[in-house]
C-alpha positions in Angstrom: 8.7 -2.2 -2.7 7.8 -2.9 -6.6 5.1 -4.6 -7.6 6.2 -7.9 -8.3 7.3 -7.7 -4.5 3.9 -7.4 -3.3 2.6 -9.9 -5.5 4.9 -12.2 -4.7 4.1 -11.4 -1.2 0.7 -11.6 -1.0 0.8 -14.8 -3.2 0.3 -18.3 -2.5 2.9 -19.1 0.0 4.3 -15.5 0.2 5.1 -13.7 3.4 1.7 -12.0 3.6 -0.5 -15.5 3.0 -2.8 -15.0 5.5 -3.5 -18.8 5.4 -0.2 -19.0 7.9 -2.0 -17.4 10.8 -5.1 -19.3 10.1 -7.7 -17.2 7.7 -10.1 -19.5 6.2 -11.8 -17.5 2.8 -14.7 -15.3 4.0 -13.1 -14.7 7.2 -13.1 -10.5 8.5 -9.6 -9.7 9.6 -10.3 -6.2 11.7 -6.5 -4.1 11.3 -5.2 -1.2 12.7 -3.2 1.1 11.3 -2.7 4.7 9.8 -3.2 5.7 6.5 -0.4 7.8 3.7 2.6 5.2 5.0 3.5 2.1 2.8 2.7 -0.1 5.7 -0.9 1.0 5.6 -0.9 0.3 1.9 0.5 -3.1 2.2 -2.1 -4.4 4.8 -4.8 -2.8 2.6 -3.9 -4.8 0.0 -2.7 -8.0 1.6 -5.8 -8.6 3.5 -8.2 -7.3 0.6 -6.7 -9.6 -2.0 -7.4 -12.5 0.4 -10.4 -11.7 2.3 -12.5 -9.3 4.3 -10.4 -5.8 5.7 -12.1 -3.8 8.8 -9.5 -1.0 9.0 -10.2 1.3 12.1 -8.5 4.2 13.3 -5.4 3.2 16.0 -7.7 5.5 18.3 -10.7 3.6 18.4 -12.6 2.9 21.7 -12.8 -0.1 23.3 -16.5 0.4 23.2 -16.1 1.2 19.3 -13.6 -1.6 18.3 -15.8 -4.1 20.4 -18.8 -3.0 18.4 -17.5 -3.2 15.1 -15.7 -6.7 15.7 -19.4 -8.1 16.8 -21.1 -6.4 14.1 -18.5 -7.6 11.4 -18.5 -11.2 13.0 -14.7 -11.1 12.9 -12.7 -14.1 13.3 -8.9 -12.1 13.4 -7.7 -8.8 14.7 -4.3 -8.3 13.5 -2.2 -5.9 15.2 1.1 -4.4 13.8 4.2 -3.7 16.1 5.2 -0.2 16.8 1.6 1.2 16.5 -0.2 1.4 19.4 -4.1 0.7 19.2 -5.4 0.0 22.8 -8.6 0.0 22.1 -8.8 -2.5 19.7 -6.6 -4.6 21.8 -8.5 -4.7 24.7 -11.9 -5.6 22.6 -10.4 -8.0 20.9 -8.8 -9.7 24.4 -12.3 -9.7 25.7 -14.4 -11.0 22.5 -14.8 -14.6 22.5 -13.9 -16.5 19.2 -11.3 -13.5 18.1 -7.2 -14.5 17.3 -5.0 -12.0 17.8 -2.0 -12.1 15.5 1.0 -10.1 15.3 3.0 -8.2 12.8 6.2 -7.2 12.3 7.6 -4.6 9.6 10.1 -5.8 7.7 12.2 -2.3 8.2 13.5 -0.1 5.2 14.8 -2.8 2.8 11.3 -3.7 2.7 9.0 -0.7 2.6 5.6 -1.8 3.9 6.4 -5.6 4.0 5.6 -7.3 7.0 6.1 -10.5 8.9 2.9 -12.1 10.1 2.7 -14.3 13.9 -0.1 -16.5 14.1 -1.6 -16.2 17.8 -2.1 -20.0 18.0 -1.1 -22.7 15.9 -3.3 -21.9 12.2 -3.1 -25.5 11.4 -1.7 -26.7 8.1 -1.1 -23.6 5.7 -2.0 -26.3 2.7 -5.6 -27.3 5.1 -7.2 -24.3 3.4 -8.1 -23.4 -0.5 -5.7 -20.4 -1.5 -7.7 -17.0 -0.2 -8.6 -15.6 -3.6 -11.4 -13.2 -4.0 -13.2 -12.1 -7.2 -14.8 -8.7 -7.6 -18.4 -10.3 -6.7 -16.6 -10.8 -3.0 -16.6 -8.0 -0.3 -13.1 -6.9 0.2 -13.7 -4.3 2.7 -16.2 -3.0 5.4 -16.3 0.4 7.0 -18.3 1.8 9.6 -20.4 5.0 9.4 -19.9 7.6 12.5 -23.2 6.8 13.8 -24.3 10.6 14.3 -28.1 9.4 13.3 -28.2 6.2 15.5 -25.6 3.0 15.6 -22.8 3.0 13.3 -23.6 1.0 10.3 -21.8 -1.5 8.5 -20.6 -0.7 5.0 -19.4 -3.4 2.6 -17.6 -2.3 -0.1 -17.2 -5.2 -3.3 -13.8 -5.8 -5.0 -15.2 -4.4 -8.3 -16.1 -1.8 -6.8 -12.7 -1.2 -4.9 -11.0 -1.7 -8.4 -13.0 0.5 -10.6 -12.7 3.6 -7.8 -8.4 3.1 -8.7 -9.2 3.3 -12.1 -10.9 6.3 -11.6 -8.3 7.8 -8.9 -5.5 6.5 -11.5 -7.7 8.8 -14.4 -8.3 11.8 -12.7 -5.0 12.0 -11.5 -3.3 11.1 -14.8 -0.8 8.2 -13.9 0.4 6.0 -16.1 2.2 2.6 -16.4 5.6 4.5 -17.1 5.0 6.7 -13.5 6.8 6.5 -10.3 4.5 7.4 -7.4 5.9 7.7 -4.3 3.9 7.9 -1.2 
């Protein structure tokens, strides 16, 4: 998947425009999935673009996931096919005011790409200002472990997220000419 693939797909009217399954700006969209794959990447960075991400680990308790979705206020748990995440689904079957959408990977012509189903009818895709977000906005929140007392909240701002790849991108030496491969 090049770049101009993902940007196109996480564009206006692209595959990943989260507008289609109803995401209104602001709105937390709590995801599932492992990290190092190129579907892991690809959510990352389609839901951060747009809005809010609240990755947690496919393992999480119900008790967990149930707690982060209230403590995030979520509006959208978005589950991707072929990676099991019981937890999560169960919370977010049982916390009122919470979609449940589906993905679909696209397969190996299409490293990472996905195809989004809206749980319910999202209501005109052109209803809602394209999801934008400037490096002012939070683009992701993380939980703490909670070893001292409840797991805390941690919002992390799009500047923040952007300077940290620059940094990465530094101290790693990659350049615009490089192919990574993950």
């Amino acid at each position: 998947t090049t770049y101009g693939e993902m940007l196109a797909f996480i564009s206006e009217g692209g595959g990943g425009d989260l507008r289609q399954i109803g995401v209104k700006p602001g709105d937390v969209v709590v995801y599932s999935i492992s990290g190092g794959s190129a579907l892991g990447a690809a959510a990352f960075i389609t839901i951060t673009a747009q809005t809010i991400a609240a990755p947690l680990d496919p393992n999480v308790t119900e008790v967990d996931a149930s707690g982060a979705l209230e403590q995030f206020g979520a509006k959208h748990v978005l589950l991707f096919d072929g990676i099991e995440s019981p937890g999560l689904e169960a919370a977010a079957k049982s916390t009122a005011g919470v979609a449940i959408h589906r993905a679909t990977p696209l397969g190996p012509d299409a490293p990472g790409l996905f195809k989004l189903t809206a749980a319910a009818d999202g209501g005109s895709i052109n209803e809602v200002p394209p999801l934008v977000s400037s490096e002012r906005d939070v683009g992701l929140l993380l939980r703490t472990s909670g070893t001292t007392s409840k797991p805390k909240g941690v919002p992390i701002r799009q500047g923040q997220l952007g300077r940290n790849g620059l940094l990465l991108s530094g101290t790693i030496e990659t350049f615009e000419d490089d192919c990574c491969l993950n």
